[in-house]
MIFI-969792 format. One record per residue (C-alpha): residue in three letters; x, y, z; residue number from 1. Coordinates in Angstrom, 2 decimals, decimal comma. Layout:
// residues N
+------+---------+---------+---------+------+
: resn :       X :       Y :       Z : resi :
+------+---------+---------+---------+------+
:  Ala :       X :       Y :       Z :  NUM :
...
+------+---------+---------+---------+------+
END
This chain:
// residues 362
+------+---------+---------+---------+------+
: resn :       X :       Y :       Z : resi :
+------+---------+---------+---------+------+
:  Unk :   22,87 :   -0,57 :    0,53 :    1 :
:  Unk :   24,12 :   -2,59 :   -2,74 :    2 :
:  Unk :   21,94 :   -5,53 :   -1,34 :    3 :
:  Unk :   19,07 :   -3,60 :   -1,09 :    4 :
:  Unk :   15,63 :   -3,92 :   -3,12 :    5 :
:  Unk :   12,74 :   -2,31 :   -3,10 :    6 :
:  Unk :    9,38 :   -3,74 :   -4,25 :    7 :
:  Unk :    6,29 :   -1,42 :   -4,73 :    8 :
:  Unk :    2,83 :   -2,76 :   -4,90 :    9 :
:  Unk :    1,06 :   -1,29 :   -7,83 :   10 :
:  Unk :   -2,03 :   -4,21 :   -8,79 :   11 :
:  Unk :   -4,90 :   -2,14 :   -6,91 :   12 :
:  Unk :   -7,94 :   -0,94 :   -8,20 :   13 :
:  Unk :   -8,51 :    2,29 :   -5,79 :   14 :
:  Unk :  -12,21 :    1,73 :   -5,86 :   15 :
:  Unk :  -13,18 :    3,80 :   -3,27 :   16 :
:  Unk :  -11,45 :    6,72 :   -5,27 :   17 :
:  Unk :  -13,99 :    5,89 :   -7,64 :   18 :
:  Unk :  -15,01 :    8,68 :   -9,79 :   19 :
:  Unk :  -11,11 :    9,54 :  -10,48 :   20 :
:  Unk :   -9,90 :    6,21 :  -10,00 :   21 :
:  Unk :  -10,80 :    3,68 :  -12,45 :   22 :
:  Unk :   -9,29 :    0,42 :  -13,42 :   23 :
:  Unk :   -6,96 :    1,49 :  -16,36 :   24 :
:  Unk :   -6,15 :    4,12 :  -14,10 :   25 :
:  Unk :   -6,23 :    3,62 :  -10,81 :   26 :
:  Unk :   -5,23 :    5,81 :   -7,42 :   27 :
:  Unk :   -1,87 :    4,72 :   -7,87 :   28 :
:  Unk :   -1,33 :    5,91 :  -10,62 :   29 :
:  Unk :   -3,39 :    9,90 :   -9,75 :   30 :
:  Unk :   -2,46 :   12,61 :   -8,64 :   31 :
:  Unk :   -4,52 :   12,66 :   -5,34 :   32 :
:  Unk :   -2,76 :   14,72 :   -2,43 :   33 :
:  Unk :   -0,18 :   17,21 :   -3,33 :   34 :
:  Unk :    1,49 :   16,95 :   -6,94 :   35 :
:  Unk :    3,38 :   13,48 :   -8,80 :   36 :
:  Unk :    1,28 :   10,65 :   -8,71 :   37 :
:  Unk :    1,47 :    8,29 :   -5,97 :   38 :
:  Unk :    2,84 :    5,92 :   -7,58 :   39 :
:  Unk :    5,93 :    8,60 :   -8,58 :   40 :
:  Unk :    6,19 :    9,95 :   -4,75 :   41 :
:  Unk :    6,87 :    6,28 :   -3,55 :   42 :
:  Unk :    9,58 :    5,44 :   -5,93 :   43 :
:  Unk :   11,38 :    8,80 :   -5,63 :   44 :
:  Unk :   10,92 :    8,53 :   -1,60 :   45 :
:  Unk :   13,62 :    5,68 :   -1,70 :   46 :
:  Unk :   15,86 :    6,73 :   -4,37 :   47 :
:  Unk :   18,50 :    7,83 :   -1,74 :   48 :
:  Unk :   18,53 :    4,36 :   -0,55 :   49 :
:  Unk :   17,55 :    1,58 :   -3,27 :   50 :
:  Unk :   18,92 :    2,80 :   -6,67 :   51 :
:  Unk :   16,28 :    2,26 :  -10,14 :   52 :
:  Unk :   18,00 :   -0,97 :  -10,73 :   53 :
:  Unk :   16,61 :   -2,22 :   -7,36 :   54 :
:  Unk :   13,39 :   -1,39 :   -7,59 :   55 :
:  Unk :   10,94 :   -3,70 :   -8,78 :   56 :
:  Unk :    7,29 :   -2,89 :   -9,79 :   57 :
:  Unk :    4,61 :   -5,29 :   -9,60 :   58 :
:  Unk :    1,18 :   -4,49 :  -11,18 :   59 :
:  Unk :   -1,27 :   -6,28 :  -13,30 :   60 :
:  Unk :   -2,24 :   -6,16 :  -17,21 :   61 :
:  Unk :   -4,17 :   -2,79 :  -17,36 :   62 :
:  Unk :   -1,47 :   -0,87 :  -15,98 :   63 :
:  Unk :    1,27 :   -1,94 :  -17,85 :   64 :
:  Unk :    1,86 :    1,02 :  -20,13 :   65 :
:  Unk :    1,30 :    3,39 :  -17,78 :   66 :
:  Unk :    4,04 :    2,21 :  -15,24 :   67 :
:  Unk :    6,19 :    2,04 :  -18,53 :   68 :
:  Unk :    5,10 :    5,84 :  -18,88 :   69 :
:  Unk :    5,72 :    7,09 :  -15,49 :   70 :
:  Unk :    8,56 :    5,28 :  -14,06 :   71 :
:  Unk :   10,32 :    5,43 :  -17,44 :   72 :
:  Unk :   13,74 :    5,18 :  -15,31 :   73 :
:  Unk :   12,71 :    2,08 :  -14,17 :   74 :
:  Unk :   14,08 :   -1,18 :  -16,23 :   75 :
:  Unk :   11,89 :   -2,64 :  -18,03 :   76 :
:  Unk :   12,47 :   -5,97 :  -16,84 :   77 :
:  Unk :   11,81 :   -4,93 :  -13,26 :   78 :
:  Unk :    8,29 :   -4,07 :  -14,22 :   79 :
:  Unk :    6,58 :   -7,65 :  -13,15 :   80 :
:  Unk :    2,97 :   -7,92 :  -14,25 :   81 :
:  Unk :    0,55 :  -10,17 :  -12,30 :   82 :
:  Unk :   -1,87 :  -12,21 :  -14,87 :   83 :
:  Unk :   -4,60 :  -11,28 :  -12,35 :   84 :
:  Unk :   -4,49 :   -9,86 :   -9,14 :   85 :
:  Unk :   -3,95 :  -12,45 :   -6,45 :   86 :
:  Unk :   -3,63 :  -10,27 :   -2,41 :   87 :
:  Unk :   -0,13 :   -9,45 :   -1,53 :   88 :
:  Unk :    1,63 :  -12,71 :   -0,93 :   89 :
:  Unk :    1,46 :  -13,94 :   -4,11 :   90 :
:  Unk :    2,90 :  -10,92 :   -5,53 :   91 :
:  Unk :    5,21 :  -10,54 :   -2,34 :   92 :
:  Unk :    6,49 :  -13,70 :   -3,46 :   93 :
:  Unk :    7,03 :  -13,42 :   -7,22 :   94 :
:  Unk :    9,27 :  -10,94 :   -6,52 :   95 :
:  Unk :   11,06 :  -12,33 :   -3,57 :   96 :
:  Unk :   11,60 :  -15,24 :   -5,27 :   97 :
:  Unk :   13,00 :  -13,16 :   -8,44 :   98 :
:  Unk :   15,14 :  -11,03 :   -6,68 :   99 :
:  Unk :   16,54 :  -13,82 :   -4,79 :  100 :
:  Unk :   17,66 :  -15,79 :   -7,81 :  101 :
:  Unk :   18,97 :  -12,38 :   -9,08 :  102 :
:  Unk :   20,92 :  -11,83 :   -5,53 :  103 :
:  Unk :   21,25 :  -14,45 :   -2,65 :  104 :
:  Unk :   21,75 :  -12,05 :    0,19 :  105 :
:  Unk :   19,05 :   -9,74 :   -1,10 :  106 :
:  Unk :   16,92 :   -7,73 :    1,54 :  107 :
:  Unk :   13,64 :   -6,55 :    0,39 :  108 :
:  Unk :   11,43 :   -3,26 :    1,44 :  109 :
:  Unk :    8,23 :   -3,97 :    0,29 :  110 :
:  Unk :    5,86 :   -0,52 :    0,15 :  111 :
:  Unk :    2,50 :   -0,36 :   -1,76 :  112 :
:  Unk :    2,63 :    2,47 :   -4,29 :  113 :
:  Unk :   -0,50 :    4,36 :   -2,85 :  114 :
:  Unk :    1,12 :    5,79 :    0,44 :  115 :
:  Unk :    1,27 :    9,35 :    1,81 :  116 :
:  Unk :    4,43 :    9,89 :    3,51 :  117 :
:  Unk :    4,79 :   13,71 :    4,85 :  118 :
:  Unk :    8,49 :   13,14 :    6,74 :  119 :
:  Unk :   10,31 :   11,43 :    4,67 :  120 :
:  Unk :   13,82 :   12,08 :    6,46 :  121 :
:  Unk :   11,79 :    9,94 :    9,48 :  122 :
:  Unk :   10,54 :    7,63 :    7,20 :  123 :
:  Unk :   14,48 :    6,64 :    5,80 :  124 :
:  Unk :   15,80 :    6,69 :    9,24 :  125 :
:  Unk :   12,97 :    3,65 :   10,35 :  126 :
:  Unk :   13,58 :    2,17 :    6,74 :  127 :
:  Unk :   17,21 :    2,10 :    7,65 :  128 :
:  Unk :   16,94 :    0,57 :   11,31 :  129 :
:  Unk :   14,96 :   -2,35 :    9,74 :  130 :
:  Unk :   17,44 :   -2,91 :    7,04 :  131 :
:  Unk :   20,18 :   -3,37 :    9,66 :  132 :
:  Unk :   18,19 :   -5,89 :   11,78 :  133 :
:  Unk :   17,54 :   -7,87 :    8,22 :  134 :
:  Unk :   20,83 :   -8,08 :    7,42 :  135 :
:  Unk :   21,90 :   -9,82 :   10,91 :  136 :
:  Unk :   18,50 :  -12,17 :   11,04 :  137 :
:  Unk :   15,86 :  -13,79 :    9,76 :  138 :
:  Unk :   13,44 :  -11,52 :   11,22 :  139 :
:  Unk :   10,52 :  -10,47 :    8,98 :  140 :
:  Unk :    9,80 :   -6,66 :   10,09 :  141 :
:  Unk :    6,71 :   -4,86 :    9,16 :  142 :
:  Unk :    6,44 :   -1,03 :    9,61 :  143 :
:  Unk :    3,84 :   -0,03 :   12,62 :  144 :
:  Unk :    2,21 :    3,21 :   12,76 :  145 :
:  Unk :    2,26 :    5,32 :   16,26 :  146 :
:  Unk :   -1,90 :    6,11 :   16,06 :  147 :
:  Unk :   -2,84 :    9,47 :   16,62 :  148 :
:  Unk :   -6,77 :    8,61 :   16,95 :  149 :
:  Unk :   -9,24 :    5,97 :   17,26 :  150 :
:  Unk :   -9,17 :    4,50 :   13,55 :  151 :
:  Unk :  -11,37 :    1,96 :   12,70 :  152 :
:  Unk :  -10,24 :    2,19 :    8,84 :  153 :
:  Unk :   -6,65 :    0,43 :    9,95 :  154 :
:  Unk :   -5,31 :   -3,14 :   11,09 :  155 :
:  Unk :   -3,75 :   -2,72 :   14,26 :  156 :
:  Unk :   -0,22 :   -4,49 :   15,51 :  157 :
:  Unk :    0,41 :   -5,09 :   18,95 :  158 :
:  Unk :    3,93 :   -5,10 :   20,07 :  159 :
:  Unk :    5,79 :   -6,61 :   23,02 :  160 :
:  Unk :    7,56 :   -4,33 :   25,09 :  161 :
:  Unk :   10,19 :   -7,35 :   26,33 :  162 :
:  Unk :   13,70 :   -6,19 :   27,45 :  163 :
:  Unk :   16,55 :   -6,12 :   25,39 :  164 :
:  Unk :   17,94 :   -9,81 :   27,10 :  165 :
:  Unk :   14,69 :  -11,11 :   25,29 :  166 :
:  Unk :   15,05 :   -8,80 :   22,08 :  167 :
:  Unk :   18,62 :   -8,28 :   20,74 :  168 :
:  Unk :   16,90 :   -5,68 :   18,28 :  169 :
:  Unk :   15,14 :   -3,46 :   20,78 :  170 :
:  Unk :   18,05 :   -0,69 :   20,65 :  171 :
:  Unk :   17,71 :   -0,77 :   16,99 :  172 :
:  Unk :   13,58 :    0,10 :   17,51 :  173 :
:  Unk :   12,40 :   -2,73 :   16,21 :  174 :
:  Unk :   10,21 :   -4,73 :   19,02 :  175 :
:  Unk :    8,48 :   -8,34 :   18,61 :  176 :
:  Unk :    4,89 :   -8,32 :   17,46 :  177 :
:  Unk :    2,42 :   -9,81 :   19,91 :  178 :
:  Unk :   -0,82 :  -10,12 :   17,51 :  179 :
:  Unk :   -2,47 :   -8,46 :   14,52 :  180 :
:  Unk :   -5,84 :   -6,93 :   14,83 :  181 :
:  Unk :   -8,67 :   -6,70 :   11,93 :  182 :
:  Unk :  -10,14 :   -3,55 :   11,73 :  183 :
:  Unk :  -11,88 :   -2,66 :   15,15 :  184 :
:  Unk :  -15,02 :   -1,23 :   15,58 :  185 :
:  Unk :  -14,76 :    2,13 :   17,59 :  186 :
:  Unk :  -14,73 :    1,44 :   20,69 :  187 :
:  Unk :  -12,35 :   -1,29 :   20,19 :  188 :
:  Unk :   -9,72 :    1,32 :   18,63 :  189 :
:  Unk :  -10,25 :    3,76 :   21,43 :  190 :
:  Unk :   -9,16 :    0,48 :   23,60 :  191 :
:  Unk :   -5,78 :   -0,22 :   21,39 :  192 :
:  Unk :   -4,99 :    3,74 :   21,81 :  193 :
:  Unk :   -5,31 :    3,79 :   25,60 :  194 :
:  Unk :   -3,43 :    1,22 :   25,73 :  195 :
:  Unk :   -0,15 :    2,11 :   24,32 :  196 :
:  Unk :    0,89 :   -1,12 :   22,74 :  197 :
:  Unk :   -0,97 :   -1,04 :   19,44 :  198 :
:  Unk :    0,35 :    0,40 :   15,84 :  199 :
:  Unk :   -1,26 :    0,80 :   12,97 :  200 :
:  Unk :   -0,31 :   -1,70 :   10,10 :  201 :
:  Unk :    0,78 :   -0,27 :    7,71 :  202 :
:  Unk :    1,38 :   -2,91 :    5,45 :  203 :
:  Unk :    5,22 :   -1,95 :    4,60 :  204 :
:  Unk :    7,78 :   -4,70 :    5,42 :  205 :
:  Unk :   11,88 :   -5,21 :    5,52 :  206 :
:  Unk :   13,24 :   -8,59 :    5,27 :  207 :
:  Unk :   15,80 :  -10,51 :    3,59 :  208 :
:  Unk :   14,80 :  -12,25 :   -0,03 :  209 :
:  Unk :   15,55 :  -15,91 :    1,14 :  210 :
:  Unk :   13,76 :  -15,33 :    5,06 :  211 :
:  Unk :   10,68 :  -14,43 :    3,40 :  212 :
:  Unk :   10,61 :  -17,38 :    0,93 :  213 :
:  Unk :   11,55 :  -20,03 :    3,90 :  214 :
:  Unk :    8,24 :  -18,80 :    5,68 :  215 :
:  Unk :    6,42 :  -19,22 :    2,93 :  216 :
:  Unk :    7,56 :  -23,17 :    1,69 :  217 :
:  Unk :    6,47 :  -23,50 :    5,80 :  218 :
:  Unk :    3,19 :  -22,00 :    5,65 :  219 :
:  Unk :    2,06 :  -21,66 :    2,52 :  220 :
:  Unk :    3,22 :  -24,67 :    0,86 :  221 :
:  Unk :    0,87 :  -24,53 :   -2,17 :  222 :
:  Unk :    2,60 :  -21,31 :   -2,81 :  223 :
:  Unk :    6,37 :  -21,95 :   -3,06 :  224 :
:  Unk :    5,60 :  -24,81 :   -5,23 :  225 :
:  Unk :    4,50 :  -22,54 :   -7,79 :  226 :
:  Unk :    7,28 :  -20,39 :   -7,19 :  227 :
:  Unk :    9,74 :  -22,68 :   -7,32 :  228 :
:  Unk :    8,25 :  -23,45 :  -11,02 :  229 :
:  Unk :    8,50 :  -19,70 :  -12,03 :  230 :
:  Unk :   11,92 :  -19,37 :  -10,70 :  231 :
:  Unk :   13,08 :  -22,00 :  -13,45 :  232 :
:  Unk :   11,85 :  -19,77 :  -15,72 :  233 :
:  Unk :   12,48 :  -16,36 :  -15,65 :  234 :
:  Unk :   13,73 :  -13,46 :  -18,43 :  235 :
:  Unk :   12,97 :  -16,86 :  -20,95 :  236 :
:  Unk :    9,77 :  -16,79 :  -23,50 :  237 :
:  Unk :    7,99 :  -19,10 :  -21,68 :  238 :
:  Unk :    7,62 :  -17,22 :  -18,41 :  239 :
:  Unk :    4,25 :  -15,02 :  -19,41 :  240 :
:  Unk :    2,60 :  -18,29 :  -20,28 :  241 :
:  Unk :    4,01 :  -20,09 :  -17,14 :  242 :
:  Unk :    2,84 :  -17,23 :  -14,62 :  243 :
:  Unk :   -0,70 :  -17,16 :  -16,35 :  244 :
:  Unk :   -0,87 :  -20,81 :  -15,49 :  245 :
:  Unk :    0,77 :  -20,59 :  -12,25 :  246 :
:  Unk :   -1,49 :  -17,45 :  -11,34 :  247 :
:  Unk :   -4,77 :  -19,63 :  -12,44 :  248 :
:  Unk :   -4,09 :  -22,38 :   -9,43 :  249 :
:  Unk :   -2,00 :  -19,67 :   -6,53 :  250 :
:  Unk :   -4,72 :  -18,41 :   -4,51 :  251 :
:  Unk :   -5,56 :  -15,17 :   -3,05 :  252 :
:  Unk :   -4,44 :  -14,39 :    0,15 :  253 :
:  Unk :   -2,55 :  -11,38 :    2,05 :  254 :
:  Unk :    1,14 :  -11,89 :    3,24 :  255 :
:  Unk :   -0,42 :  -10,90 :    6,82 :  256 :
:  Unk :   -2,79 :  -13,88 :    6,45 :  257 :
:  Unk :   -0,41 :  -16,34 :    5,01 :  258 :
:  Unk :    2,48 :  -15,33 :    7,07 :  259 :
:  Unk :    2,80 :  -13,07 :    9,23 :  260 :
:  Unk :    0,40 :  -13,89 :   11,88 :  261 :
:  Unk :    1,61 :  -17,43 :   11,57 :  262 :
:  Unk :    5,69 :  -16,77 :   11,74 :  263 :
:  Unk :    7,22 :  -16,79 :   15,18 :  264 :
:  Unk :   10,11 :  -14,29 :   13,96 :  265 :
:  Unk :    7,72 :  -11,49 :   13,58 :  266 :
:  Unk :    8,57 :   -7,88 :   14,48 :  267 :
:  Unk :    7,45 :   -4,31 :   13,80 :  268 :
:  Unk :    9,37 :   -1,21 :   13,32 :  269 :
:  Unk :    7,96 :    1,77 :   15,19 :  270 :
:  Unk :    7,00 :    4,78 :   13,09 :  271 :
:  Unk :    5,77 :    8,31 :   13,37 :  272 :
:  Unk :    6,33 :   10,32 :   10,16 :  273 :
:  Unk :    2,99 :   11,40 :    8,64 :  274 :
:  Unk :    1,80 :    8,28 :    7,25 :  275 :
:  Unk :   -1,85 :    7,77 :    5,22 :  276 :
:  Unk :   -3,20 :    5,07 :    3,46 :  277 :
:  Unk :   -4,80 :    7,68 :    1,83 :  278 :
:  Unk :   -7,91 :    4,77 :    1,99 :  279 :
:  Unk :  -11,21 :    6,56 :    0,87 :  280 :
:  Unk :  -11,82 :   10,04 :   -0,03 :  281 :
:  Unk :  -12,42 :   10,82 :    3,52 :  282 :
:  Unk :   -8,58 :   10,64 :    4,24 :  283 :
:  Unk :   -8,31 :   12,52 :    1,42 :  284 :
:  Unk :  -10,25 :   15,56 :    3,07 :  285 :
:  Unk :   -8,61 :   15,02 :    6,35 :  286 :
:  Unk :   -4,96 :   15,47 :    3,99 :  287 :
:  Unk :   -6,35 :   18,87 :    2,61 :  288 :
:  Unk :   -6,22 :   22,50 :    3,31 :  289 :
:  Unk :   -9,26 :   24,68 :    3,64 :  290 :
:  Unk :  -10,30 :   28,30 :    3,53 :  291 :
:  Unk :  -12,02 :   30,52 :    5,73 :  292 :
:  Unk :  -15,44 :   27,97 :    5,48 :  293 :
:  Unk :  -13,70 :   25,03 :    6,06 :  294 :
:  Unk :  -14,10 :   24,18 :    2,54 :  295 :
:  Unk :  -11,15 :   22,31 :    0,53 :  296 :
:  Unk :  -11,75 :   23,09 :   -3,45 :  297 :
:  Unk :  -10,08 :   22,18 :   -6,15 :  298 :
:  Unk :  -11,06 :   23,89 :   -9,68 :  299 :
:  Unk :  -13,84 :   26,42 :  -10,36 :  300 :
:  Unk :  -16,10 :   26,20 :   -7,42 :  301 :
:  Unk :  -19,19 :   28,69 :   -6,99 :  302 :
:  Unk :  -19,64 :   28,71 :   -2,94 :  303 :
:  Unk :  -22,70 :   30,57 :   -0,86 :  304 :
:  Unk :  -23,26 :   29,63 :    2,64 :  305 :
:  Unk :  -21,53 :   26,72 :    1,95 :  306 :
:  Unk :  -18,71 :   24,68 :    5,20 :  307 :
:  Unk :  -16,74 :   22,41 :    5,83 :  308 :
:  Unk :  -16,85 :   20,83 :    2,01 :  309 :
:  Unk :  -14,37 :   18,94 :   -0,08 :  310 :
:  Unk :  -14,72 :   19,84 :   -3,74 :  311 :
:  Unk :  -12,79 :   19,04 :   -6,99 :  312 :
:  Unk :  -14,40 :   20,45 :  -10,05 :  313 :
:  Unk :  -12,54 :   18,71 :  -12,44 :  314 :
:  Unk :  -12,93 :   20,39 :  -15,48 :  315 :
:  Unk :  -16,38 :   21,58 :  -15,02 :  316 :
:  Unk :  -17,56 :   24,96 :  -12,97 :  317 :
:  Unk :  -19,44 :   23,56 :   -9,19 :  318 :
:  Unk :  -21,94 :   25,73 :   -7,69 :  319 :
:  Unk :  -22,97 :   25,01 :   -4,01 :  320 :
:  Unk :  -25,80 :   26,38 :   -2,42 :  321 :
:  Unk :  -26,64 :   25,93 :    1,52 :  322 :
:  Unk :  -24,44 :   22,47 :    1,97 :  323 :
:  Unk :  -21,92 :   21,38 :    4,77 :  324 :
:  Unk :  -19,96 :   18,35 :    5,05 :  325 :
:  Unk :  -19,85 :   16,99 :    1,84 :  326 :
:  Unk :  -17,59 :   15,37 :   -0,44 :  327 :
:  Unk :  -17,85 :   16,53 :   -4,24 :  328 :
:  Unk :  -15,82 :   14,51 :   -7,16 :  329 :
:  Unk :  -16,38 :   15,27 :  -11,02 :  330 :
:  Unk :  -14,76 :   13,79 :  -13,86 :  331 :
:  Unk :  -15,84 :   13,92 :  -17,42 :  332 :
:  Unk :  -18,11 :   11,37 :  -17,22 :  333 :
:  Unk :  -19,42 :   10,95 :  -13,58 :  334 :
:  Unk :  -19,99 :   12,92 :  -10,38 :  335 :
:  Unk :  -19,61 :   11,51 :   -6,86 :  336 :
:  Unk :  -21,52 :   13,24 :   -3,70 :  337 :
:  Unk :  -21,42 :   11,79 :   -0,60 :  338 :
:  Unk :  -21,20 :   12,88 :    3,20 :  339 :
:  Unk :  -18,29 :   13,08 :    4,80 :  340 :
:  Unk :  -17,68 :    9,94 :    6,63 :  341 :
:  Unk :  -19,74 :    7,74 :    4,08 :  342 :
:  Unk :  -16,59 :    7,99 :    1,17 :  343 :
:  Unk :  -15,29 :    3,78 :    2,90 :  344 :
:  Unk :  -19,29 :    3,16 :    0,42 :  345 :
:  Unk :  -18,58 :    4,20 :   -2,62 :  346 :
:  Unk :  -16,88 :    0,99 :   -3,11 :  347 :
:  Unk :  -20,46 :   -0,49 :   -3,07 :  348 :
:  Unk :  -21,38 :    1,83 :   -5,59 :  349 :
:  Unk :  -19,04 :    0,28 :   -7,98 :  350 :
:  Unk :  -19,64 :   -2,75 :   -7,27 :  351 :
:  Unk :  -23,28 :   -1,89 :   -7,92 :  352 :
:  Unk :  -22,44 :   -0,44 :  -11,22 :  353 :
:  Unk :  -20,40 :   -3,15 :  -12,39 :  354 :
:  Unk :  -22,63 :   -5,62 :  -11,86 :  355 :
:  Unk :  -25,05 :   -3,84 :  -13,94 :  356 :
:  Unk :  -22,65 :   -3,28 :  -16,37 :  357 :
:  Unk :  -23,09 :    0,68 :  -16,84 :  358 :
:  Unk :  -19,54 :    1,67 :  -17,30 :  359 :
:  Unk :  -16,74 :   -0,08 :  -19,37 :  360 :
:  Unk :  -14,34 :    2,00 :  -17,84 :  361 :
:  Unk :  -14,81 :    1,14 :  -13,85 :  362 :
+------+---------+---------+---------+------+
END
């Protein structure tokens, strides 16, 4: 796969992980479900299939250093940072547009750096299908999720199940999209399941450098102008400046928004290989093992007629008394509790706290 490049979404902020995930630091870039940071287990995923000189890395100011410090295998000049953090098709198309003036024939998989993954040998084979179908068309191909429940925390993708005359791709397991779907309330996502036709979205996509850049001069005009001004410019001293400039005027907007719901060469890639978000702390919990009480702890906890808990000590020693159901974060500086099922609000704590200005390190 010589043409091959992968780009990893790193700008986030994680708030929701908030107390462990703060801005310098960020989910990403944490330890959060099993061991090597996220931001490590997406990188070393692909490695059998896009080599360190493919992969590209795009994150904002904050986290420079500390993508320097753990992807230090990673060139330097693959490490793009965003001026400020702009949604995924601007950054989608800073590095398309990169990559493509680095390699015509490119083909992109796009992944954001936060992912759980648990079957990775699944995850390469889908990765693989969609490269093929890239490098015979101008499809753009997102990744869809098979659902295993009723999520209302997920976008949904509907596919069409049309017969291979219609879809020359179908063999390959790649199927046109119908329609994306916002979050649904409940009863809505117990709809999409029954039906058989949904996915989750993932928000993982395979498509070729230039296909990806001709959908966006169509639709997102405003865009590729800017882009088209970068691309004079890039590896020169002048770049930085230019991209803080460019990055003042782009505006912020998903590649789903801008793109893909708009494109009429849309498909999705069908996939069923352990895939999380790993969105709030709650996903976190439903990730973890527990003990005998249904408790998941991490550290020194003290436990009496304690269930069905999720607790990480951090450094400090926890005693729980009488509790069930709750969700239990401590860092040096901060402690989180919440119920289970509440952890998609602690978002709305932060943004409390930062509009009050009580920590300099949110």
């Amino acid at each position: 796969m010589s043409n091959t490049y992968a780009v990893i979404m790193a700008g986030g902020v994680g708030s929701r992980f908030w107390p462990k995930s703060r801005e310098r630091s960020p989910k990403q870039f944490l330890e959060i479900v099993g061991s090597g940071t996220m931001i490590q287990n997406t990188v070393t995923r692909i490695q059998s299939i896009v080599p360190a000189m493919n992969t590209f890395v795009v994150t904002n100011k904050l986290q420079e250093e500390l993508t320097y410090k753990q992807l230090p295998f990673i060139p330097k000049e693959n490490i793009l940072i965003e001026p400020v953090g702009r949604n995924t098709a601007p950054c989608i198309g800073l590095a398309a547009s990169l990559i493509h003036k680095i390699d015509p024939k490119a083909i992109m998989i796009v992944l954001p750096a936060d992912h759980v993954i648990r079957n990775v040998d699944e995850f390469l084979r889908v990765l693989d299908q969609a490269v093929k179908v890239a490098e015979i068309s101008d499809a753009l191909i997102t990744i869809g999720i098979k659902p295993s429940r009723p999520e209302t925390g997920y976008g949904y993708i509907q596919f069409d199940e049309e017969p291979q005359t219609s879809n020359p791709y179908k063999n390959e397991g790649v199927l046109r999209v119908k329609t994306f779907a916002e979050k649904p309330n409940l009863e809505t996502a117990e709809r999409f399941l029954q039906s058989g036709d949904f996915l989750w979205n993932s928000g993982m996509f395979v498509w070729k450098a230039q296909s990806i850049l001709k959908e966006i001069e169509v639709h997102m005009p405003d865009l590729h102008v800017q882009l088209k001004t970068l691309n004079q410019k890039p590896g020169t001293a002048e770049f930085r400046g230019a991209l803080e400039q460019a990055y003042g005027i782009i505006r912020s907007i998903s590649i789903d928004y801008g793109v893909m719901e708009k494109a009429g060469n849309v498909f999705v890639a069908k996939g069923d290989f352990g895939w999380s978000d790993v969105g709030s702390w709650d996903e976190v919990v439903r990730l973890a093992s527990t003990d005998n009480d249904h408790n998941s702890i991490k550290g020194v906890v003290i436990a009496k007629d304690a269930t069905g808990n999720y607790i990480d000590a951090g450094d400090k020693i926890v005693a729980v008394v009488g509790v069930e159901d709750l969700i239990i974060v401590t860092t040096a500086d901060a402690v989180l509790v919440c119920r289970k099922g509440q952890s998609q609000n602690v978002k709305e704590i932060v943004d409390y706290m930062r509009r009050k200005q009580m920590n300099d390190e949110l």
